[in-house]
C-alpha positions as CSV (number, residue, x, y, z in Angstrom):
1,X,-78.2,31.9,-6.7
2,X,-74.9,31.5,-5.4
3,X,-71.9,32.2,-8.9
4,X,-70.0,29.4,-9.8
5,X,-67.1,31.7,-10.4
6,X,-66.1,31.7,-6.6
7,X,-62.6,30.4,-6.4
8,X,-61.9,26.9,-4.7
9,X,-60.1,26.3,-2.3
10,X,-58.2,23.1,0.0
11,X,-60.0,23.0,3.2
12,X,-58.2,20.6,5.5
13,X,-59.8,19.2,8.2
14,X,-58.5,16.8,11.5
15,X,-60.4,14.9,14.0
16,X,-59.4,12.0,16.4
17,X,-60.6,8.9,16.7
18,X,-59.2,5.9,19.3
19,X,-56.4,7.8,20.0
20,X,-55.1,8.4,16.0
21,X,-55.1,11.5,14.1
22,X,-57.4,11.5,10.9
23,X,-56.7,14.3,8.2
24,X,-59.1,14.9,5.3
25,X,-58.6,17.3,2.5
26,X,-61.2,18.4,0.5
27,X,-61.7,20.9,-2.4
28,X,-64.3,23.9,-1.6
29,X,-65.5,26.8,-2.8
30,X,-66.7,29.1,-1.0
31,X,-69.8,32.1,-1.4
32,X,-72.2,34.5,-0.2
33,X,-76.0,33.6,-0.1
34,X,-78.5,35.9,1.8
35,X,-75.8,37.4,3.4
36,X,-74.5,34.0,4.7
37,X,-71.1,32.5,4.1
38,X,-71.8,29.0,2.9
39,X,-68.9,26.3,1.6
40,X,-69.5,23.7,-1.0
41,X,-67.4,20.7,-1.5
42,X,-66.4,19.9,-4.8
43,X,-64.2,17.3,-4.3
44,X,-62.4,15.2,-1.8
45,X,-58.4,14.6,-3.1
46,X,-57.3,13.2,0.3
47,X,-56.2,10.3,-1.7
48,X,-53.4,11.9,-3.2
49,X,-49.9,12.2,-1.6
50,X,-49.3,14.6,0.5
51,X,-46.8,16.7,-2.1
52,X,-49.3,16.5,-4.6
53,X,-51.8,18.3,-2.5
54,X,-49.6,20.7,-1.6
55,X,-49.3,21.4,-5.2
56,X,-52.7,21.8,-5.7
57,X,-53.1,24.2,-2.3
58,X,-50.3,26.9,-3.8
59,X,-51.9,26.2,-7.6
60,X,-55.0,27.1,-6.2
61,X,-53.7,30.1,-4.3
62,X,-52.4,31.9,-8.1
63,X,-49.0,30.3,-7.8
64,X,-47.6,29.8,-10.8
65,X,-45.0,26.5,-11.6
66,X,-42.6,25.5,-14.4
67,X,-40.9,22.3,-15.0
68,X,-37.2,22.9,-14.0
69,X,-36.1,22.0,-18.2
70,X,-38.2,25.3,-18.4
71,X,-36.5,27.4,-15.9
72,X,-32.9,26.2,-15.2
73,X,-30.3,24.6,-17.8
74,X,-27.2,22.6,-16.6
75,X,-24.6,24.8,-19.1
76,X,-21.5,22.4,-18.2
77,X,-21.0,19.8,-15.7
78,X,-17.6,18.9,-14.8
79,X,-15.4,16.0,-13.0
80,X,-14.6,17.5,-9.8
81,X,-14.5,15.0,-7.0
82,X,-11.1,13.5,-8.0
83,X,-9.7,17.0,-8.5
84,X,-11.1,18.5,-4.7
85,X,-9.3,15.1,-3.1
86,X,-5.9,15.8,-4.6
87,X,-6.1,20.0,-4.5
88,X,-7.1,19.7,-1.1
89,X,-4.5,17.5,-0.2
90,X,-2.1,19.7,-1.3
91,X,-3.6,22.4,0.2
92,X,-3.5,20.3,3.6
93,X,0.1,19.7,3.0
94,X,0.6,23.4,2.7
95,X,2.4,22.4,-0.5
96,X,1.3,25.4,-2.2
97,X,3.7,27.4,0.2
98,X,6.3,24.9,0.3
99,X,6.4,25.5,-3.6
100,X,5.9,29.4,-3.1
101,X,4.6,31.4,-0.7
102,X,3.3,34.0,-2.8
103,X,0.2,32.9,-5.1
104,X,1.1,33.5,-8.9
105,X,0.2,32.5,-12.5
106,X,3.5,30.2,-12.2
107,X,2.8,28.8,-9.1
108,X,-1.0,28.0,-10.4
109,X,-0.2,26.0,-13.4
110,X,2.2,23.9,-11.8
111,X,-0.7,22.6,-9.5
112,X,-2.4,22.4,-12.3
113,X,0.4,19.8,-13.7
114,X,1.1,18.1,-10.6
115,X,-2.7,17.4,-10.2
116,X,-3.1,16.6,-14.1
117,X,0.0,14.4,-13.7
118,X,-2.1,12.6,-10.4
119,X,-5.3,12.1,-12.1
120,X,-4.7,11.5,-15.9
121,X,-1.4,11.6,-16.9
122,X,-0.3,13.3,-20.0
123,X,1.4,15.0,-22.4
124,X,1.6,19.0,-21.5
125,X,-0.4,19.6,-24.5
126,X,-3.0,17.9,-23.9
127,X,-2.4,19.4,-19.8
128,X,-2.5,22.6,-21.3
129,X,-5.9,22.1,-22.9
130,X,-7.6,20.8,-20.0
131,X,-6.6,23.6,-18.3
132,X,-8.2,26.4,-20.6
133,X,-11.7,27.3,-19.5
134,X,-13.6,26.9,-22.7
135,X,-11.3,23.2,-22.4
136,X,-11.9,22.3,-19.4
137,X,-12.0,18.8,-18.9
138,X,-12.1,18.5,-15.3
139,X,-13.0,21.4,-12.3
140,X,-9.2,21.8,-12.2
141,X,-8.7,24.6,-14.1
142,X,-12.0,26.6,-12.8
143,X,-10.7,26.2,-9.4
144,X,-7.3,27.3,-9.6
145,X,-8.7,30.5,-11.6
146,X,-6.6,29.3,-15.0
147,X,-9.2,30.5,-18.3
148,X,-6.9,30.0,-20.5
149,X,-3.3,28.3,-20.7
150,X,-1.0,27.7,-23.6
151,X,1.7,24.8,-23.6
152,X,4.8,27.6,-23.7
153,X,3.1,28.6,-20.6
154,X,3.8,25.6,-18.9
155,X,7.0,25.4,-20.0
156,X,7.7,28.9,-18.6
157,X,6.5,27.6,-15.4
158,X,8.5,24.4,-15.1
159,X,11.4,26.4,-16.1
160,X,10.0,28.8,-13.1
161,X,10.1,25.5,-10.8
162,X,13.3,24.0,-11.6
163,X,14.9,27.0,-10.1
164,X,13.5,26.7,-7.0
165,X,14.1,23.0,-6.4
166,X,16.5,23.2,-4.2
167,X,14.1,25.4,-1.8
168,X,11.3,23.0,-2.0
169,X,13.7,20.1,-1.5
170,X,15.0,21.8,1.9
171,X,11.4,22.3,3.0
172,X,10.6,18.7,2.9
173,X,13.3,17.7,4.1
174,X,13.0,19.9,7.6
175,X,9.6,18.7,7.4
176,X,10.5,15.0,7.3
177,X,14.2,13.9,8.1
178,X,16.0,15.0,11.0
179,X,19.3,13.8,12.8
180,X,19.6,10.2,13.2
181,X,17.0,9.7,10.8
182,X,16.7,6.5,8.2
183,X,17.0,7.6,4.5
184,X,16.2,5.3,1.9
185,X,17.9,5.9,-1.7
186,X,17.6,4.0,-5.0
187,X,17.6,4.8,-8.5
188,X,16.3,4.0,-11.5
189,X,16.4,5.0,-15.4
190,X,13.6,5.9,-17.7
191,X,13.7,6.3,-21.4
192,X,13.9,9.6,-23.7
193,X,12.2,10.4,-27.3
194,X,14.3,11.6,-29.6
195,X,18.2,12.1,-29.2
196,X,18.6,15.8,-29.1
197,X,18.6,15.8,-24.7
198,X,22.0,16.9,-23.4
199,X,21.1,14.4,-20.2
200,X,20.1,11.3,-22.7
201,X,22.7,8.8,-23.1
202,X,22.9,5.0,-23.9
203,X,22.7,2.9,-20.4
204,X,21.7,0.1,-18.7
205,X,17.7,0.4,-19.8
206,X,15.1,-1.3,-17.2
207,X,12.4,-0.5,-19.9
208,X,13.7,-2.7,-22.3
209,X,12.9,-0.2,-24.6
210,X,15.7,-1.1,-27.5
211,X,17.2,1.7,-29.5
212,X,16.3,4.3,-26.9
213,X,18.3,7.2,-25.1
214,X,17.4,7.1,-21.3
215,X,18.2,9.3,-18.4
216,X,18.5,8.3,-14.7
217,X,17.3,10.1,-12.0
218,X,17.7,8.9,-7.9
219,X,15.4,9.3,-5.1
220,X,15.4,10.5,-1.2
221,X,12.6,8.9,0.6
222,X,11.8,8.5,4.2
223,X,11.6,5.0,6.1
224,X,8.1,5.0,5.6
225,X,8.6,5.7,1.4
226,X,7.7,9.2,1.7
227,X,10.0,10.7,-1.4
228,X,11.8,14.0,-0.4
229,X,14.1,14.5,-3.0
230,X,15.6,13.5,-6.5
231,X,17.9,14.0,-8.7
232,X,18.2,13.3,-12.3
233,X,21.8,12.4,-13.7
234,X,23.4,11.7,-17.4
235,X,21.5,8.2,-19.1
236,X,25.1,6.1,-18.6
237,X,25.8,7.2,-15.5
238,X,26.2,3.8,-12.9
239,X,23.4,3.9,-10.0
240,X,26.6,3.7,-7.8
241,X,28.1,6.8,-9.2
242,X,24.6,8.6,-7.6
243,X,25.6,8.3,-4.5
244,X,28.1,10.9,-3.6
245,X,25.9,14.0,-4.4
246,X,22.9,12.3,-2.1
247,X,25.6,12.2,0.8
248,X,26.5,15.8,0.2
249,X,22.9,16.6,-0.6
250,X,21.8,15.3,2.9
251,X,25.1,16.2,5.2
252,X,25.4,20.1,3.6
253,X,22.0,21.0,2.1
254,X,19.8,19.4,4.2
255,X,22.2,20.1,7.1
256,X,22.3,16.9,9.0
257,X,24.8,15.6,11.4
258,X,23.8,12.1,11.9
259,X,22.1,10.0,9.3
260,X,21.8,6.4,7.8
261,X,21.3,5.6,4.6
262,X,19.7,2.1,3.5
263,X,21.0,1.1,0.3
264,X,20.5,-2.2,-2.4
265,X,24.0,-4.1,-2.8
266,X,24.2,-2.9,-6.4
267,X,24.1,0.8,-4.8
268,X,26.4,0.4,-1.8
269,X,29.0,-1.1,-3.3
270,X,32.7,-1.9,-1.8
271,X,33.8,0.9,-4.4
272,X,32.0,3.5,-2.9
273,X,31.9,2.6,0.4
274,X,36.0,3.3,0.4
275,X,35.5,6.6,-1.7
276,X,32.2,8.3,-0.5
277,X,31.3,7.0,3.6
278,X,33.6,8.5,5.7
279,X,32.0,7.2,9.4
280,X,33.5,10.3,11.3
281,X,31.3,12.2,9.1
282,X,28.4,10.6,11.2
283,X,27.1,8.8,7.5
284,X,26.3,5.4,8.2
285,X,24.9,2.8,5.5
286,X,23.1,-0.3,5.6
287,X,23.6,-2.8,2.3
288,X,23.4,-6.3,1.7
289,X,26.3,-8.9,0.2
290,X,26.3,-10.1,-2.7
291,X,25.9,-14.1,-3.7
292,X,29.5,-14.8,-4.3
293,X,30.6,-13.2,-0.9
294,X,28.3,-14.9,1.2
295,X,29.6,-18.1,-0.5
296,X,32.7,-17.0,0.6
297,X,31.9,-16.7,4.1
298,X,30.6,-20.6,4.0
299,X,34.3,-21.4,2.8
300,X,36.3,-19.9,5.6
301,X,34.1,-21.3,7.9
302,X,32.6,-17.8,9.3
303,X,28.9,-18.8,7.8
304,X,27.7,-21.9,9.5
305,X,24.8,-23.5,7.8
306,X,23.5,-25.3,11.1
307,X,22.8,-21.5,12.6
308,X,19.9,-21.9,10.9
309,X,18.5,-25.3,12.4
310,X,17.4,-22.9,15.6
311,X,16.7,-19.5,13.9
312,X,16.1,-17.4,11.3
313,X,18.3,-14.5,12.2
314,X,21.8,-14.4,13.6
315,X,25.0,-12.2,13.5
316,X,28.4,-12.9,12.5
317,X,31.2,-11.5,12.5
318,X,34.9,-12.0,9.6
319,X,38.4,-10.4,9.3
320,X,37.2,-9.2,5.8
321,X,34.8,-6.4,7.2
322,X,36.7,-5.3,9.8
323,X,34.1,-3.0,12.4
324,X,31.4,-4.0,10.5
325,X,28.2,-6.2,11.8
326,X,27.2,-9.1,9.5
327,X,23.5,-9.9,10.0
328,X,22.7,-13.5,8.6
329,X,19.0,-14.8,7.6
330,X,17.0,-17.3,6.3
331,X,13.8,-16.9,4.8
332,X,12.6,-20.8,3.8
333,X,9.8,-19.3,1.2
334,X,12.1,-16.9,-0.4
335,X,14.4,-20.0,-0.9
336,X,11.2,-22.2,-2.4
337,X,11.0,-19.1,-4.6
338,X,14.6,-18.8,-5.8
339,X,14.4,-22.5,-6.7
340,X,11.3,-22.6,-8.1
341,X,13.0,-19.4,-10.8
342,X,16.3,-21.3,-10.6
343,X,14.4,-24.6,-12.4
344,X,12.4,-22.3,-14.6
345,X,15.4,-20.8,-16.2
346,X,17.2,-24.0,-16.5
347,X,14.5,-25.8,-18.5
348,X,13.9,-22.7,-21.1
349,X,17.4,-22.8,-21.7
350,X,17.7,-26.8,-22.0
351,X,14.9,-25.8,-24.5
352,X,16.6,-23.7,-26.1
353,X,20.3,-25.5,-26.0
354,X,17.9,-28.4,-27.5
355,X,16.9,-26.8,-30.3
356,X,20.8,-26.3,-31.4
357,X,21.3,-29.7,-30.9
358,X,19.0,-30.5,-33.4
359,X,20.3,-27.8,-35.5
360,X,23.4,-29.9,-35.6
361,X,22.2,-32.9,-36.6
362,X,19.6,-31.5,-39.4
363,X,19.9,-32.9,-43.0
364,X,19.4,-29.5,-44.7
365,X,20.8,-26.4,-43.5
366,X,23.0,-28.2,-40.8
367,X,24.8,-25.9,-38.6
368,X,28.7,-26.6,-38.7
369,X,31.6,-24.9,-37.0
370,X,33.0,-23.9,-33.2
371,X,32.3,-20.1,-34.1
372,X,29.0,-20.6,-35.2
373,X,27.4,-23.1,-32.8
374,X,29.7,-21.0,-29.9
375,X,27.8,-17.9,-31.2
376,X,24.3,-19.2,-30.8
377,X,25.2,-20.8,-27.2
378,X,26.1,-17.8,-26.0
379,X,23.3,-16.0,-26.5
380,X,21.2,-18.2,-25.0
381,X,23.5,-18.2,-21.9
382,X,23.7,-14.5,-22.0
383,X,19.6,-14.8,-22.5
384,X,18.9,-16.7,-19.3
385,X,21.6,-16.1,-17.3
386,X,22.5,-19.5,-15.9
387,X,25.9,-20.5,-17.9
388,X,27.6,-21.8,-14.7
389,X,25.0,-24.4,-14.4
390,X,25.5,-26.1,-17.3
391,X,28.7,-27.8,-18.7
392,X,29.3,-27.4,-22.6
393,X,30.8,-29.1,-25.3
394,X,31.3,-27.7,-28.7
395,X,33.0,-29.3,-31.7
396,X,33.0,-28.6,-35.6
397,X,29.9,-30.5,-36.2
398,X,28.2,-31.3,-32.9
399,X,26.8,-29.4,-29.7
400,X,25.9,-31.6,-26.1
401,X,25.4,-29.8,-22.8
402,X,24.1,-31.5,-19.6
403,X,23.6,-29.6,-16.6
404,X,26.7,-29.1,-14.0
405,X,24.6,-30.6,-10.6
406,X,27.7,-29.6,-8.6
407,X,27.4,-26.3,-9.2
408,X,23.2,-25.9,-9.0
409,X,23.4,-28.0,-5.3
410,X,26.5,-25.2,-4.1
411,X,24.0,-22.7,-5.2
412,X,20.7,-24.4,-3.6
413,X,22.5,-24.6,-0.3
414,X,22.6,-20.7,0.1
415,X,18.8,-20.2,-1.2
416,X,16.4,-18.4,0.9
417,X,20.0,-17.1,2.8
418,X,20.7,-13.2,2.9
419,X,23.2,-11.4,4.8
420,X,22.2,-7.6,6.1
421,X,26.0,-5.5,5.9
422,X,25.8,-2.2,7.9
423,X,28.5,0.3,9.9
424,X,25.2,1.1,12.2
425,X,26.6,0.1,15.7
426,X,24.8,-2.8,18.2
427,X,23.8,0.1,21.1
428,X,22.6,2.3,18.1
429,X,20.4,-0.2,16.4
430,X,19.3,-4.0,16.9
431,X,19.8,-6.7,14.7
432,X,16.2,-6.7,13.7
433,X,15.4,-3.1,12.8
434,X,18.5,-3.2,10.8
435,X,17.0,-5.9,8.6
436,X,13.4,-4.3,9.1
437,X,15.1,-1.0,7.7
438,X,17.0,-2.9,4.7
439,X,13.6,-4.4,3.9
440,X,11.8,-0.8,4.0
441,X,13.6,-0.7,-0.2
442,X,10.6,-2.4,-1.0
443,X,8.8,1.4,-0.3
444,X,11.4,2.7,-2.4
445,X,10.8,0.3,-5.0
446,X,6.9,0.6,-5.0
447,X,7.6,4.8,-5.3
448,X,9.4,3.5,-8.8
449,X,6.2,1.4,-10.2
450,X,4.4,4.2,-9.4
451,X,6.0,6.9,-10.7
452,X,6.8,4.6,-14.1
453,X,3.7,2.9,-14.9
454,X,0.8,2.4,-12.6
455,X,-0.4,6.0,-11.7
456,X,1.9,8.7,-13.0
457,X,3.7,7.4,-16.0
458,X,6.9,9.2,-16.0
459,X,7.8,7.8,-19.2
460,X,8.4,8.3,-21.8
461,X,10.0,11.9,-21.2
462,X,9.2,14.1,-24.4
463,X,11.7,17.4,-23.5
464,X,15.2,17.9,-24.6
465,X,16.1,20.8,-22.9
466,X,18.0,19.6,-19.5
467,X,15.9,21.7,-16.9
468,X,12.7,20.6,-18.7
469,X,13.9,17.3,-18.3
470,X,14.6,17.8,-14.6
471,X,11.6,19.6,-14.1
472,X,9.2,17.2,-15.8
473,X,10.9,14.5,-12.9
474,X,10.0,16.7,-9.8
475,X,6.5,17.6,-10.8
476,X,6.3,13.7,-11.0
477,X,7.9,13.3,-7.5
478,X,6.0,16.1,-5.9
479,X,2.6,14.2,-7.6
480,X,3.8,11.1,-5.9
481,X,4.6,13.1,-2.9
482,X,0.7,14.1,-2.7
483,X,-0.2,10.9,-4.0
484,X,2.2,8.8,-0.4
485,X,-0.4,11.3,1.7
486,X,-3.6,10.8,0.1
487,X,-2.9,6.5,0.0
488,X,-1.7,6.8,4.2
489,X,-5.1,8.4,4.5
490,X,-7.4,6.5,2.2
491,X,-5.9,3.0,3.4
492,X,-9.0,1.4,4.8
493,X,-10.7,1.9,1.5
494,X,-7.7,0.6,-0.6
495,X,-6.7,-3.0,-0.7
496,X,-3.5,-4.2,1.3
497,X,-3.0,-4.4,4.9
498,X,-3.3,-1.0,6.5
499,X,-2.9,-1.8,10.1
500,X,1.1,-2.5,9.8
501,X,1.4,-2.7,13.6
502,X,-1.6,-5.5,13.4
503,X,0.2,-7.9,11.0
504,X,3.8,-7.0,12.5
505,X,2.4,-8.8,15.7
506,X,1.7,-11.4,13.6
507,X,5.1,-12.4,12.5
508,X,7.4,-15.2,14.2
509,X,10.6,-12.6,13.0
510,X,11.3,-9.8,11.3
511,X,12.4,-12.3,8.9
512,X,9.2,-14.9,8.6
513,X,6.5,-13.7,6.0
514,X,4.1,-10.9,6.4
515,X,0.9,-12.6,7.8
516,X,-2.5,-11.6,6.9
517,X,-4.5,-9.4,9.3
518,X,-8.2,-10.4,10.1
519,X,-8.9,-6.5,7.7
520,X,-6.7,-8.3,5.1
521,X,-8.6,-11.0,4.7
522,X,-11.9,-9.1,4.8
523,X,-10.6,-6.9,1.9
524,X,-9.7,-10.0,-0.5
525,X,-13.4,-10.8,-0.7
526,X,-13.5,-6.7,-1.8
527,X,-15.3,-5.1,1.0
528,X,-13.9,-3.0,4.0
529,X,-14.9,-3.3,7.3
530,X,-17.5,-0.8,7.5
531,X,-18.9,-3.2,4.3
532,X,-18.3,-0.2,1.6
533,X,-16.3,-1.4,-1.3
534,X,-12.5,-2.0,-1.4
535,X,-10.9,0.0,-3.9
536,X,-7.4,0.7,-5.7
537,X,-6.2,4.1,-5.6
538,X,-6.8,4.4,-9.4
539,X,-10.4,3.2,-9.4
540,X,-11.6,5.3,-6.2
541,X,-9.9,8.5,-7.9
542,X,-11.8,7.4,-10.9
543,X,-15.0,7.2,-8.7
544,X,-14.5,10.3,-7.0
545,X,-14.1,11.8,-10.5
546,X,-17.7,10.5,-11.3
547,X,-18.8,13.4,-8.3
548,X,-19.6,16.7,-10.7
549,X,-19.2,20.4,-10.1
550,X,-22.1,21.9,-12.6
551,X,-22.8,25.1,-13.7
552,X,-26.7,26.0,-13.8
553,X,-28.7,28.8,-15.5
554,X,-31.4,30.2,-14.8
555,X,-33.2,31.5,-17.9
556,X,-35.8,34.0,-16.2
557,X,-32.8,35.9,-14.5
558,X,-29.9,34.9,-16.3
559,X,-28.5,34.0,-13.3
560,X,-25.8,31.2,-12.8
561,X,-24.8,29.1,-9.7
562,X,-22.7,26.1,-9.1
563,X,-24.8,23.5,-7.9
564,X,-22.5,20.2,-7.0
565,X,-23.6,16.3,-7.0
566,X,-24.5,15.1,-3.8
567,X,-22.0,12.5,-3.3
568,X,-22.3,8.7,-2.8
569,X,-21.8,6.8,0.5
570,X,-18.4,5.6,-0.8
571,X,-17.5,9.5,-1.5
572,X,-18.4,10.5,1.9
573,X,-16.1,8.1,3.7
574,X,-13.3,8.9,1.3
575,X,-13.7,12.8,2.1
576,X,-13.9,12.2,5.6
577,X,-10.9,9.6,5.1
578,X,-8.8,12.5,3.9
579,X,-10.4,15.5,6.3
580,X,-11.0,18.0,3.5
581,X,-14.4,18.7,1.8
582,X,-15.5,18.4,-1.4
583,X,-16.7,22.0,-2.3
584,X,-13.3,24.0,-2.8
């Protein structure tokens, strides 16, 4: 009798049959009778899927298995996808030379706060911490070979970075500015904790932040918005007072000949266009005029209205800007706008002016005297800005105002009217590129809302001593810097137009409203045109983030690998968007 002992087997077995293949798998043991080699089936399992009896085939064989909580243990997994996009832009940028060509333990941790500053912004505490390897709170740290970093550290290293500002400045500005070239320059202020900053001083604050110190600091940035420069300056110190270093900056540091710089008309002021452009110097300028000089020009007669029944865009010329070219338009929605703001402010402060009135006539409490009710005018006037459109009456014990209709009507005329003011001459540059490249502020002014609250949050600034201060700004800048590439590159994923020649074709003028592209239109319903999800540059970072970098064990070996997330259709298109890969 044959021994039930003999092993079993998976004895698989094909026929054909009308032209399809037939598999069956059956479970045999095999054994020795008489000499003879004889199977017996024990069971058929060709029901099962074809893994499964796989399984059973190598079981079967003496292969031995283990469920992979048994064998291998995921000891951290770590946000990583965010950190490969921005570290491998910079790497693409070759920014890690530009800062230093020589790697060192200064040179890593300020990647390590320029990238901190462009994924989460904060304190250099709390930058130091997710830095330190038994810390980490992103791959960041584990790439850049940082175990451990302490916040007098990165001190040392912005310190370390502040001195070679100048150096990383000239780099980007060989890289990106050259003679003739458009330079767009603004500045802004941001405010300061604490009062023990040489730099920090009381000024015009933008943040509205009362009580606070503030320091100002300007920026350099290309046509396009890209930011090359900056410079941080005293917290009182006008925005028009700025200029003069940028002019020396750009004609003897950054050694060029020829240049224009595009300026706002609080900037470019008549002041400093007599003191700091000198046009045999080969600086030109491009500003705008203010309201009460274009009025001006409607009163001699060198601004006719009725230029504007034909078009948009015209150029005049007056004896009070002598080789100058005066660039006149008319935008009707930007007048609709300024009206519509214009009646806004003049009903909350008829509100307002109301409630004195009845303050006047009150039975308790009444409010009596010039000084008084003068007092509470004016800072509702001061409050809303819009004193010459009312006309005001104030006696000892009674208050009327009514609003001055000759003045609002002199002022409605010019709405939707702005005049372009440059020394840039005719054969050097026409009409409408000069008002395209006063327009290209707006690049400037978006580097400003980035840089102050929607992805790097320069503010508040937390150092007192000066080079900290002007070291905390250019890490900012050369985050935004990374972060101008990494947008240029993502933009069919982000919303907004991103084909800028597309919807330029679609304007009457240079001065009619951007029109919405056919993509534009697809991307307000949220999708792109290869149907992934539209994103912000914040929420794709934070999906990127969500791809991990994880450390496994094995527990037989002791063995550890990295093992990374395999990433999502929308993380694909974003790597390949930006031509780096995800495993640095």
């Amino acid at each position: 009798m044959p021994s039930r002992t003999e092993p079993v087997h998976v004895a698989t077995t094909r026929r054909k049959y009308k032209g399809k293949v037939y598999e069956t798998h059956l479970l045999r043991r095999t054994f020795r009778e008489e000499g003879k080699v004889k199977h017996e089936t024990v069971g058929n399992i060709s029901h099962l899927p074809l893994d499964v009896i796989d399984v059973v085939r190598r079981a079967l064989k003496g292969e031995i298995f283990s469920g992979a909580q048994e064998d291998f243990q995921i000891e951290r997994s770590l946000p990583h996808g965010h950190v490969a996009a921005a570290l491998g832009m910079i790497r693409k940028l070759d920014l890690e030379a530009i800062i230093s060509q020589e790697r060192c333990r200064e040179r890593d941790l300020v990647l390590g706060m320029i990238v901190s500053r462009l994924l989460a912004p904060s304190s250099k505490l709390a930058t130091a911490r997710g830095l330190g390897v038994e810390t980490l709170s992103t791959s960041l740290g584990d790439i850049l070979g940082i175990t451990s970093a302490e916040v007098a550290e990165l001190y040392g290293a912005m310190d370390w970075l502040i001195a070679r500002q100048a150096e990383i400045e000239d780099a980007l500005a060989a890289r990106h500015l050259h003679d003739g070239s458009l330079v767009l320059y603004d500045a802004t202020s941001v405010y300061v904790e604490g009062r023990k900053s040489p730099l920090a001083r009381f000024g015009h604050n933008r943040d509205e932040e009362k009580g606070k110190l503030q320091i100002v600091f300007g920026l350099l940035c290309t046509t396009e918005g890209c930011p090359v420069a900056v410079e941080v300056f005293e917290g009182n110190t006008a925005d028009p007072k700025t200029l003069a270093s940028q002019i020396a900056k750009l004609r003897t540091r950054f050694g060029l000949s020829r240049v224009v710089i595009v300026g706002d008309r609080g900037m470019i002021t008549e002041a400093r266009l007599k003191e700091d452009f000198r046009p045999e110097e080969g600086v030109e300028w491009i500003t705008a005029l203010r309201a009460p000089a274009i009025r001006k020009l409607v009163q001699n007669g060198s601004l006719q209205l009725s230029l504007f029944d034909e078009t948009d865009l015209a150029e005049i010329s007056d004896p009070d800007y002598p080789g100058e070219r005066l660039i006149v338009c008319k935008n009707p929605l930007l007048g609709q706008e300024k009206a519509r703001k214009r009646e806004d402010l003049l009903q909350a402060t008829e509100k307002k002016l109301g409630e004195i009135v009845e303050a006047t006539m009150r039975q308790s409490r009444r409010l009596k005297g010039k000084e008084r009710i003068a007092l509470r005018v004016g800072k509702i006037l001061n409050r809303f800005k819009v004193a010459k459109h009312f006309r005001i009456e104030i006696e000892e014990e009674s208050f009327r105002y009514c609003r001055n209709h000759e003045a609002i009507a002199q002022e409605s005329s010019l709405d939707g009217i702005y005049i372009i003011r440059t020394s840039v001459p005719a054969d050097a540059m026409a009409a409408a590129n000069v008002v395209r490249a006063y327009k290209g502020l707006s690049r400037a002014e978006r580097a400003f809302m980035s840089l102050k609250s929607i992805d790097l949050k320069v503010r508040p600034i937390f150092h007192w001593v000066s080079d900290r201060v002007k070291s905390h700004i250019l890490i900012c800048m050369l985050a935004y810097y990374v972060e101008w590439h990494m947008r240029a590159a993502l933009a069919p994923m982000l919303f907004g137009d991103h084909d800028r020649a597309g919807a330029e074709a679609l304007r009457k003028s240079v001065v009619a409203p951007a029109q919405r592209t056919s993509a534009t239109k697809i991307r307000i319903r949220g999708l792109a045109s290869d149907g992934l999800p539209v994103h912000s540059f914040q929420s794709l970072m934070a999906d990127l983030g969500t791809l991990t970098k994880n450390r496994v064990h094995v527990k037989n070996t002791g063995a550890t690998f990295e093992l990374y997330a395999t990433p999502t259709l929308v993380q694909n298109r974003a790597f390949d968007l930006l031509g780096i890969s995800p495993r640095l």
